[in-house]
Every structure is written in C-alpha cells, then in structure tokens.
C-alpha angles and dihedrals in degrees: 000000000000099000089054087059093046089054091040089054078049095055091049098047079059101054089036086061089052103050098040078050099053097040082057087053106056084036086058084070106063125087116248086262098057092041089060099027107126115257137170114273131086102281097049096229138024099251087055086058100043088050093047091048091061091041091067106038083053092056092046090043087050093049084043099057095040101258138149110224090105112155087355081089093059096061105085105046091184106046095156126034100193134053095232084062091050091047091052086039097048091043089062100047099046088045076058085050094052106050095039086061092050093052091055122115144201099252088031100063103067095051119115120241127195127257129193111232123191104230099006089059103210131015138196136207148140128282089235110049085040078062106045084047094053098052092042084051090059105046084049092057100036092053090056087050081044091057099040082051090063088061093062141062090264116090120230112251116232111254112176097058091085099089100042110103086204085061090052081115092054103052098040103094086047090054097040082056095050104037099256130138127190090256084069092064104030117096 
C-alpha cells in the first residue's frame, strides 16, 4: 500500500511542477502593475500570492530534508518582485519536490519530521500527510491566482487536465518542456 502512496506523491510533485509552470506562464504575461494591482483573496495581489505559494513549499522542503531554516523563511513575504525571479524560484523548489518524492520509500513515508511553529515551538508529523497538506496548499493558492486572473486581460490557464490519460495530448508539448514522459506520471 505504501509504495502506491510514494508513486502517487510522484505523480503529484509532477503535476504539481506543471501547473505551478503554466500559472507562471500566463502570469508572465501581465505588466508590473497588473502583477501587484489589489484584488480580492486572501493574499490582496497576485505577486503576494505567488510569493506566498513558494514561501511555503520552502518551509515544508526545508522540514522535509531535514533542515533548520524553520520561520526564517517567513521574514521576507515578497522575496521576488517579477515573475521571471518566481519562475526561476518555483522551478527550484518543485524540482526539490520532485526528487525528494521519488526518493520516498515505503517504510520512509510514514516518518515524522519536525516543524517550527510560531507559538507551539516544535511539531511533529508524519512525510506523508506534510505531503498531502502541501499539495492541497497549492492547489488552494493557485486557484486564487487562477480567479484574479480571470479579472484581468490574461486567460487562466487550465490546470486540472494534467492526470487524465484521455488529455495526454494536452499536456505533451508541457512535458516535453519540462523533462517529463508519461512513465513519470503513470502508476
């Protein structure tokens, strides 16, 4: 049962990859001002929740591999100021993401690993629900970047078509770009 979770977690950090790549994308295409005009969500402009999106996968990378960085990561909550510096930013992160899911094992994915929490000091919990959280977390935010999109002259890219075997035409030119086969993302 286990390994299917660990290729299943695979499979995510993948698509994961693909959809943080082509909301980048599309968000490539506003003007500075666009990118940091106030909008409704719960981070008030795009760049705030791009932003907010990498700041959390790099507190949950860092918990994941063992690191300390902890709330340090939370200082600065505009680290980049153009999209081109989130792209290269995001694409780091989820290519952590990535090889750190395809070194899960088994026996691995159910170990705890240690968070830093503001006023509860140190947690504990377990690889695989960190994981199930984090890509929960993303979907959430990028579908908020995904609905202030729509308000402006930029179309949302579509972002669920990646699992589907019936959209492997839709996705081949996007894995093709990022390295990816159809192997990658089959169980």
């Amino acid at each position: 049962m286990n390994d299917a979770i660990a290729k299943h977690f695979q499979i995510m950090a993948r698509n994961n990859r693909w959809s943080n790549f082509r909301l980048l994308n599309a968000c490539a295409k506003l003007n500075q001002t666009e990118l940091e005009a106030k909008r409704t969500s719960f981070f008030p402009s795009i760049l705030l929740t791009l932003n907010h999106i990498l700041i959390i996968d790099w507190y949950n990378l860092d918990a994941l591999e063992g690191g300390n960085l902890g709330l340090s990561v939370f200082k600065d909550t505009t680290p980049y100021r153009t999209v081109i510096e989130l792209q290269q930013a995001q694409a780091a992160a989820d290519r952590r993401l990535i090889q750190l899911c395809d070194r899960l094992t088994s026996e691995g994915i159910i170990e705890k690993i240690a968070f830093d929490r503001v006023q509860q000091g140190i947690k504990r919990d377990r690889i695989d629900r960190t994981l199930a959280h984090l890509f929960v977390h993303q979907i959430h935010h990028r579908g908020q970047v995904h609905a202030m999109l729509s308000k402006t002259t930029v179309e949302p890219p579509q972002l669920d078509e990646f699992l589907m075997e019936g959209n492997a035409p839709n996705r081949a030119e996007n894995l093709i770009l990022l390295g990816f086969s159809e192997a990658d993302i089959t169980p």
